[in-house]
N, C-alpha and C positions, 0 to 999 in steps of 0.2 A: 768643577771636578778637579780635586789634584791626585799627578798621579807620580808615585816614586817608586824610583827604581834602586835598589840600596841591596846589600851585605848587610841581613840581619837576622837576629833571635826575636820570640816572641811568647812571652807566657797569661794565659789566662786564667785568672782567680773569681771564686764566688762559688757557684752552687756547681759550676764544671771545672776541673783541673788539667790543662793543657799546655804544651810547649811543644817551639817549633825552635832547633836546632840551626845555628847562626847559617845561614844560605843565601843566596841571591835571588831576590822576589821582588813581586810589584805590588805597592799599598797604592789601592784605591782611598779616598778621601772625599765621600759626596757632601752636598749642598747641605744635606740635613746631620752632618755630622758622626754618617757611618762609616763605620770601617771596616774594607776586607782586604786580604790576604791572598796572594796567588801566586803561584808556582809555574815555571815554565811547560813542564810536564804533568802529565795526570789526568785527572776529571778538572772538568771546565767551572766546577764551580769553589768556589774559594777554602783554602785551607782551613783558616778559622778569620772571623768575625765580629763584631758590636755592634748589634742595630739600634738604629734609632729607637728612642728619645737617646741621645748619650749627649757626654760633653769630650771634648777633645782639650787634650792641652800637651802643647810643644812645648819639649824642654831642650836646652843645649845644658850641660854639665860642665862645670867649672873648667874640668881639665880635656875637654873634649878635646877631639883629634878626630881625623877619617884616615888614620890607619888603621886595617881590618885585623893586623894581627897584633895591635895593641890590647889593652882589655878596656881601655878607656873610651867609651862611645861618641860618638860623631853628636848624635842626638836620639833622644828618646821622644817617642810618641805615647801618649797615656790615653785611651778611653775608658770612661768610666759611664756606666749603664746611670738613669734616672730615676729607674724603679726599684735598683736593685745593686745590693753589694758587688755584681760581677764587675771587673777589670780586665783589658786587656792592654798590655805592655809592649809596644816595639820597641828591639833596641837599635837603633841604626848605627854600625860598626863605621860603611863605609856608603855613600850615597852619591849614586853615579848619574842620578836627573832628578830633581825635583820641579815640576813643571804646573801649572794652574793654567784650567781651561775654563771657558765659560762658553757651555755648550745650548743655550738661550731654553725656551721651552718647550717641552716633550711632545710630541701631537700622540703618544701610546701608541699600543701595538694595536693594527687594525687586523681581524679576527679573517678570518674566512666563514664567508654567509653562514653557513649550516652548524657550525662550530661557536658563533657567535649566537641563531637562533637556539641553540640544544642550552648555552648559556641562561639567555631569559627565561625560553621553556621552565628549565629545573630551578630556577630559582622564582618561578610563580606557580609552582609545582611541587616545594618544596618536601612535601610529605611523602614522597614517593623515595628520599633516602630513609623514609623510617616514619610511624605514625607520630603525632606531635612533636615534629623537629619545626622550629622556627628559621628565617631566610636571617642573618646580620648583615650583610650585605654581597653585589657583586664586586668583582676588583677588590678586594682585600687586599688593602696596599702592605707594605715588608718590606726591605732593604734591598730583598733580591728580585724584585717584581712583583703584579700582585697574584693574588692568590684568585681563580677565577670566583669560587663562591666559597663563603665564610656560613658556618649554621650552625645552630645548637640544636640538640638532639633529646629528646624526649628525657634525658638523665640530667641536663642542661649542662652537657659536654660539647665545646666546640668540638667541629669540624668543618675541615678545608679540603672543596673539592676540586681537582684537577678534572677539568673535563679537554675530551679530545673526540676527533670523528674516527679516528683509528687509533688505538691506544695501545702502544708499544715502546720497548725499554727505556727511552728517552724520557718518555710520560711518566713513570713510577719514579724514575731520577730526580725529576724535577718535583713532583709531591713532597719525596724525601726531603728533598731542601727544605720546602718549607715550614713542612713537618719538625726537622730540626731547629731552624730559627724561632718559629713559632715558641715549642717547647719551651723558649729560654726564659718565653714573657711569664712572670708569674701569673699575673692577672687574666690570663686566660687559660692557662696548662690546666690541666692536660688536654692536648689537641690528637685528635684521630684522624685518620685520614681515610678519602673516598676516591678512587677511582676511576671515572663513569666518562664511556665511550658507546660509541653505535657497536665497533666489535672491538675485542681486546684483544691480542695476540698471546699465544700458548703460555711464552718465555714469558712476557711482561707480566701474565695473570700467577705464573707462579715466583716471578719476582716481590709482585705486589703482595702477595698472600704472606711470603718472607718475611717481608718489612710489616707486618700486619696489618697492612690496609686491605678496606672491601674494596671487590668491584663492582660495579653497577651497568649493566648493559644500557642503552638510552633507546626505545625507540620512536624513531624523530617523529615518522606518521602517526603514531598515536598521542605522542607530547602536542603535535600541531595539531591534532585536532580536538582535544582536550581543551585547547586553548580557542581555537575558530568559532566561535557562535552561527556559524553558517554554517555549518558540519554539524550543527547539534539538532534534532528531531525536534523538541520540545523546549 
């Protein structure tokens, strides 16, 4: 993981048009070549982005400098997408750490029981977001975490579902993300998004409606016994 802390501008090119006004942020730089963006203030997740597959390439500029109110940049960062025209551009004016960690291997995030069974549940259960929707996988890996279940849907439109035991604004925040990033991959767009908790909160259900995602209520005793061959008569 490297991580920099710099005076800089940022613009993104290809299918999204985007610029980020020269400021002091912190570039993430993971393993696999992604790149985010972040701000001191605001929402916790990244300004703008490149996710993997991408290629990175470090440039320092003939006449570089790390003075901030020069126009001459200290060093540019380039990611460039693998699937696709987009680009994103740091310019680093003035860079105040640049640091590499190696933070060895992930053990993932371990679920809470009920949150983790509602996971398997719905994805051996898959038609209950919709008659012939197919399961692609659980953990739908992303740049920014994964995605709890990945599916296509009887149109053979993905979708990424967020599952939670209580589903409130936090929960629809983080679908968006991935909803966004998602979006960017041609190869899979258009992606929709699902909701599905045991109860969903008032705000959250009409945040999520907002953003045009379904919600999906989950109920656990009937998914567990759906699934239980000892709960079944016959």
């Amino acid at each position: 993981m490297r991580i920099i802390v710099a005076d800089c501008s940022a613009e993104y090119t290809g299918r999204l048009q985007a610029t980020l006004p020269l400021a002091r942020r912190v570039l993430l730089i993971k393993a696999d070549d992604s790149l985010l963006i972040f701000s001191e203030l605001g929402s916790y997740k990244p300004l703008n982005w490149m996710a993997a597959p991408c290629t990175i390439k470090d440039i320092t500029p003939k006449d570089a400098d790390d003075d901030a109110a020069t126009p001459a940049p200290q060093k540019v960062i380039r990611a460039c997408a693998t699937k696709s025209n987009d680009v994103l551009e740091v310019t680093l004016q003035h860079i105040y750490s640049d640091e590499t960690y190696d933070l060895g291997e992930d053990p993932g995030l371990k679920k809470d029981g009920v949150e983790d069974h509602l996971q398997r549940y719905l994805a051996e259960q898959i038609e209950r977001i919709g008659e012939g929707a197919k399961l692609v996988r659980r953990e739908y890996p992303t740049a920014i975490g994964p995605v709890d279940i990945m599916a296509i849907d009887a149109d053979g439109t993905h979708v990424a579902i967020e599952i939670k035991r209580h589903g409130g604004i936090d929960g629809v925040e983080q679908l968006t993300r991935y909803c966004e990033l998602l979006n960017r991959d041609p190869l899979i767009a258009p992606v929709r998004g699902i909701f599905a908790a045991q109860t969903i909160a008032p705000q959250a259900r009409t945040l999520a409606t907002d953003r045009g995602f379904e919600c999906l209520i989950l109920d656990y005793d009937d998914m567990r016994g759906a699934d239980d061959d000892s709960l079944r008569l016959f």
